[in-house]
C-alpha positions as CSV (number, residue, x, y, z in Angstrom):
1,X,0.0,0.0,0.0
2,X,2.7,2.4,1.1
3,X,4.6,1.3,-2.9
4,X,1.2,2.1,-4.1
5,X,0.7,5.3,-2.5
6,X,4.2,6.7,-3.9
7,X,3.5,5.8,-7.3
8,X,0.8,7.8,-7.1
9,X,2.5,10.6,-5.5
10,X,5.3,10.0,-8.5
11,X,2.4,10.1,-11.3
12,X,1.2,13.3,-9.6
13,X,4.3,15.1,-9.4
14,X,5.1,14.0,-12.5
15,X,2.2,15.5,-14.4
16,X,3.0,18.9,-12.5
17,X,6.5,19.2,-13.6
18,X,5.7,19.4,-17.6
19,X,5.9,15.2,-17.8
20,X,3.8,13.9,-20.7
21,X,0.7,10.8,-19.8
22,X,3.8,8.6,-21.7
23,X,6.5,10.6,-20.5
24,X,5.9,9.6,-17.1
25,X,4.7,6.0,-17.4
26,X,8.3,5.2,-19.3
27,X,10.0,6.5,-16.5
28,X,8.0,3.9,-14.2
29,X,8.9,1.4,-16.7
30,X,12.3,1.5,-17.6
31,X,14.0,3.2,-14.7
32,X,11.9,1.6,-11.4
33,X,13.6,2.9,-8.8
34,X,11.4,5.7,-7.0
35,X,14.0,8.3,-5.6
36,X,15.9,8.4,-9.0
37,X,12.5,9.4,-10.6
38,X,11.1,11.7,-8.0
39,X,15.2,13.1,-8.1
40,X,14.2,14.0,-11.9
41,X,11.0,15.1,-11.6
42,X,11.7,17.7,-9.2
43,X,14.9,19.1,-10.5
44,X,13.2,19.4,-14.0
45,X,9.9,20.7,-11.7
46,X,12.4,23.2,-10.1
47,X,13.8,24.7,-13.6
48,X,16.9,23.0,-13.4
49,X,18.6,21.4,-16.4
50,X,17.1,18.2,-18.2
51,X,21.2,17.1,-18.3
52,X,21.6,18.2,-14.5
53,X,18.4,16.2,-13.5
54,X,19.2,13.1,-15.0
55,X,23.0,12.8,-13.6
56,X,21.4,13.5,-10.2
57,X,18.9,10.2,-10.9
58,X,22.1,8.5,-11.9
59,X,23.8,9.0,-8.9
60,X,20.8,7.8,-6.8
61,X,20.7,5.0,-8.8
62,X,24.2,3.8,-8.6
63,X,23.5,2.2,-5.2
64,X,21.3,-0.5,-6.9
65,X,24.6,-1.5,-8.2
66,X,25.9,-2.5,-4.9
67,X,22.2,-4.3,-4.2
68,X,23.2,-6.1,-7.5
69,X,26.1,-6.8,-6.2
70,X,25.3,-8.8,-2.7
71,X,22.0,-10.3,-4.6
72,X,24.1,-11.9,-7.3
73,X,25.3,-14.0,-4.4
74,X,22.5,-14.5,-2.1
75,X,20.6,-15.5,-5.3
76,X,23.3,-17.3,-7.9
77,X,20.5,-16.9,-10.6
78,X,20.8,-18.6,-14.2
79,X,22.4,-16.5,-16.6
80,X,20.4,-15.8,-18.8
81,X,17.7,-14.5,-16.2
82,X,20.1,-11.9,-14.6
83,X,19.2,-9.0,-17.2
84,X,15.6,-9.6,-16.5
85,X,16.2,-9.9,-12.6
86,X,18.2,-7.0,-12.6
87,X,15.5,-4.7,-13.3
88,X,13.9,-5.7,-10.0
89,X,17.0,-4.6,-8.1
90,X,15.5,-2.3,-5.2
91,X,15.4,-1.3,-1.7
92,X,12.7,-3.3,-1.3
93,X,13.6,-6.7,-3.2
94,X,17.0,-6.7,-1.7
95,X,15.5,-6.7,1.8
96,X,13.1,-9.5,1.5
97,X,15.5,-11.2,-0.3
98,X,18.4,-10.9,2.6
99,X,15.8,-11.4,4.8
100,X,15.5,-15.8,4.0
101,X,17.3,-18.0,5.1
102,X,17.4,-20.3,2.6
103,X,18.5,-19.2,-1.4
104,X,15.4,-21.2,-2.7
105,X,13.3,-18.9,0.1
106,X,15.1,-15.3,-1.2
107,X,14.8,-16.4,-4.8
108,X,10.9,-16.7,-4.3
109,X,10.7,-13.4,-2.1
110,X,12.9,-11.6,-4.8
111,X,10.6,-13.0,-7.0
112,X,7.3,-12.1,-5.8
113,X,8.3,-8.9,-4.3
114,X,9.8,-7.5,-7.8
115,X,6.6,-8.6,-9.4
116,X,3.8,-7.2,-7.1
117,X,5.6,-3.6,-7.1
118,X,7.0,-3.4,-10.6
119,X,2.9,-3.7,-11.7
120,X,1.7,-2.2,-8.8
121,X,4.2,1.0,-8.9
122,X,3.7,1.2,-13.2
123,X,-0.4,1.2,-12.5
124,X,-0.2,3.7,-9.6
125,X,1.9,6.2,-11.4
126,X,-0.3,6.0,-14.7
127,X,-3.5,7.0,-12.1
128,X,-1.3,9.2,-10.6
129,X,-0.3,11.1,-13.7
130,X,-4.1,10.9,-15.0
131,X,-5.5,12.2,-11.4
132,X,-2.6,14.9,-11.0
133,X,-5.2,17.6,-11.5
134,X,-8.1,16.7,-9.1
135,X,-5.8,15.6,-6.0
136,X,-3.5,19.2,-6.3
137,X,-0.5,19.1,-4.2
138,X,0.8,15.7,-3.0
139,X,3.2,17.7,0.0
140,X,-0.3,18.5,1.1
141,X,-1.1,15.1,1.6
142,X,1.9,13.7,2.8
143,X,2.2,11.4,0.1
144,X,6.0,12.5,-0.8
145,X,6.8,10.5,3.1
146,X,5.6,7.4,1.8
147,X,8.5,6.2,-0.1
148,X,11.0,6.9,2.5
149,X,8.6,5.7,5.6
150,X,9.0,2.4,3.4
151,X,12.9,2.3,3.4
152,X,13.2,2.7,7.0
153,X,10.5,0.6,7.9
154,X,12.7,-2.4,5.9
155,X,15.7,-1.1,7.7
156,X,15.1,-0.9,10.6
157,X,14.9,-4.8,12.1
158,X,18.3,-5.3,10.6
159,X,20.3,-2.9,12.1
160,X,20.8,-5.0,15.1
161,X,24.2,-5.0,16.6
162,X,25.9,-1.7,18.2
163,X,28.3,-1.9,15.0
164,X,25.1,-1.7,12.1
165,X,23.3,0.9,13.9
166,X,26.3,3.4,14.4
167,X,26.9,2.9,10.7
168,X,23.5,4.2,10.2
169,X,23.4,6.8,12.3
170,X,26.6,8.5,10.5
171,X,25.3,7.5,7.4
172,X,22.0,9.9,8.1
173,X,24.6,12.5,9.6
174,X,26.8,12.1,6.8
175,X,23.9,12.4,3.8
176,X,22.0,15.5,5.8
177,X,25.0,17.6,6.9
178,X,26.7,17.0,3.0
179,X,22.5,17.7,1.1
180,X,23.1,21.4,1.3
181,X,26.2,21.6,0.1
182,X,26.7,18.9,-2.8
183,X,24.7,17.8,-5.9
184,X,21.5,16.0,-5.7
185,X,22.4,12.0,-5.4
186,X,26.2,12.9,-4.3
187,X,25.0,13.6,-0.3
188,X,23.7,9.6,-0.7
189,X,26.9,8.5,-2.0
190,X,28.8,10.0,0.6
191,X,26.7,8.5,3.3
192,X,27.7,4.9,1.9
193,X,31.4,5.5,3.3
194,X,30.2,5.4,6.5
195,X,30.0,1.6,6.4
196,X,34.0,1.2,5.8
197,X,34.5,3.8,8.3
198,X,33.1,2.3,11.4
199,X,34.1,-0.9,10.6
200,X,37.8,0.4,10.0
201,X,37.2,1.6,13.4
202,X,35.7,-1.7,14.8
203,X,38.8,-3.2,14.0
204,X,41.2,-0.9,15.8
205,X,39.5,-0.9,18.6
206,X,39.2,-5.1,18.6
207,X,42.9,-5.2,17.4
208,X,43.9,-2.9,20.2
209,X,41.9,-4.8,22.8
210,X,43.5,-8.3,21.9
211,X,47.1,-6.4,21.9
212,X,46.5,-5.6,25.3
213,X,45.0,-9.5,26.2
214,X,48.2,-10.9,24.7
215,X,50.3,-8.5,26.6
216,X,48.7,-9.3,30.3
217,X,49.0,-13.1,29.6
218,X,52.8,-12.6,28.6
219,X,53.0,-11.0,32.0
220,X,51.4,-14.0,33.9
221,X,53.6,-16.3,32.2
222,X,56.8,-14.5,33.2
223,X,55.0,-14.3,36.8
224,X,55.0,-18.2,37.0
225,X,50.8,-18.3,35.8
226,X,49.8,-21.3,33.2
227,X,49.9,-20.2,30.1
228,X,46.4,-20.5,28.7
229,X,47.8,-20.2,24.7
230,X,47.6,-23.5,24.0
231,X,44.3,-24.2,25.3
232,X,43.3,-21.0,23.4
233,X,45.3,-22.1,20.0
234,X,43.3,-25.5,20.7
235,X,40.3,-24.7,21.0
236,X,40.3,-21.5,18.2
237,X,41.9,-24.6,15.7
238,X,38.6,-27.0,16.8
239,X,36.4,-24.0,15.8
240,X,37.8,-23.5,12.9
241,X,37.7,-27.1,11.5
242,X,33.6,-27.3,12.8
243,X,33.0,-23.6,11.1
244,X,34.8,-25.7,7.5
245,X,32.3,-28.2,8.3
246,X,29.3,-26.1,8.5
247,X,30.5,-24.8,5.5
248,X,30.8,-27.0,3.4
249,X,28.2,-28.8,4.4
250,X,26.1,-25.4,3.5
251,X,27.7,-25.8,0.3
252,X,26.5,-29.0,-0.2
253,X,22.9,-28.1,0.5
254,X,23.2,-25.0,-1.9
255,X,24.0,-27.6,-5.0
256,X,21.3,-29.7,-3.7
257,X,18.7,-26.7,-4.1
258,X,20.4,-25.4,-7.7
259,X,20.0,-28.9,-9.2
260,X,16.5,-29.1,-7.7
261,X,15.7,-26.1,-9.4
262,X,17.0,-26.7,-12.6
């Protein structure tokens, strides 16, 4: 409902900004990918140059590529389906997909998902762009939150360790302090280096904390203490060879499921 409501809200806007009926319903079709349109739109709505507009889309749009890139993976789809699938690559696909835990289970939410919104978001926006006259201004109705409310609502449940949710909250710092300053799409960009960043700081910290563990048990062991290395190497070498296991046992399972399918 909240897809369908943004569609609208994209047909509406749309229509107001000069868009043709078939102007806008090719933009649905072909691009499908809500911010990059509604970045176009309103640039184009706001005066600003047709060439302008569309690199700001682009830049929007480059973080499907990065989608694509973890769903190529998670999905391992036939080759000759890719092209086709990666039409469907959005925010909301690549959550439901991530979501399963099983490949068979993502395939079939990728599926379903990219199919429900791709018509649902191409109808909305053609009833959109046919009622842009009789609903007036869709700030008025809130309809412009709709997309976004959507994003975070996805996002949300799976930032669940300290680590994932201080990456988000300098990512939201990062794109809202850079959005007066920078292009449209660059401020989204940036906020993607927030990611590397904390994690690059994740590991100092964890490096620096087993520095100082391996430091204090040096100590002991001059002091006459048991040295608890070898019971650590043990038992870190017993995890290791039960975490191969798991693997490739998961690996295992995986071919099961691609020779089912084909």
């Amino acid at each position: 409902m909240a897809v369908g409501l943004s569609g609208f809200a994209f047909g509406v806007t749309s229509a107001g900004s000069g868009l043709t009926l078939w102007q806008t319903c090719a933009l649905s079709l072909l691009v499908f990918t809500g911010a990059s349109q509604f970045a176009l739109v309103g640039a184009l709505a706001a005066g600003g140059n047709p060439l302008t507009a569309a690199a700001g889309a682009f830049f929007l749009g480059v973080r499907n590529a990065f989608y694509g890139l973890r769903l190529s993976q998670v999905l391992a789809l036939p080759r000759r389906s890719r092209p086709f699938a990666a039409q469907w690559v959005i925010d909301e696909t690549t959550a439901v997909a991530l979501a399963q835990p099983t490949r068979r289970a993502a395939r079939i939410g990728f599926t379903v998902t990219g199919v429900t919104l791709y018509v649902l978001w191409n109808l909305t926006t053609l009833l959109g762009a046919l009622g842009a006259e009789a609903i007036g201004d869709t700030d008025a109705w809130g309809l412009d939150a709709a997309g976004p409310a959507v994003f975070l609502a996805l996002l949300a449940p799976m930032l669940r360790s300290t680590t994932e949710r201080t990456a988000a909250a300098l990512a939201v710092l990062l794109g809202l302090g850079l959005l007066p300053v920078l292009p449209a799409g660059v401020p989204v960009l940036a906020a993607a280096f927030a990611a590397p960043a904390v994690l690059y700081l994740e590991g100092r910290r964890r490096g620096g904390t087993r520095d100082d563990a391996r430091d204090d048990v040096q100590d002991d062991v001059r002091d006459g203490a048991p040295d608890p290395v070898r019971d650590e190497t043990r038992d870190v070498r017993a995890e290791a060879q039960q975490d191969t296991a798991r693997e490739d046992q998961t690996r295992e399972d995986q071919t099961r499921e691609e020779e089912a399918d084909r």
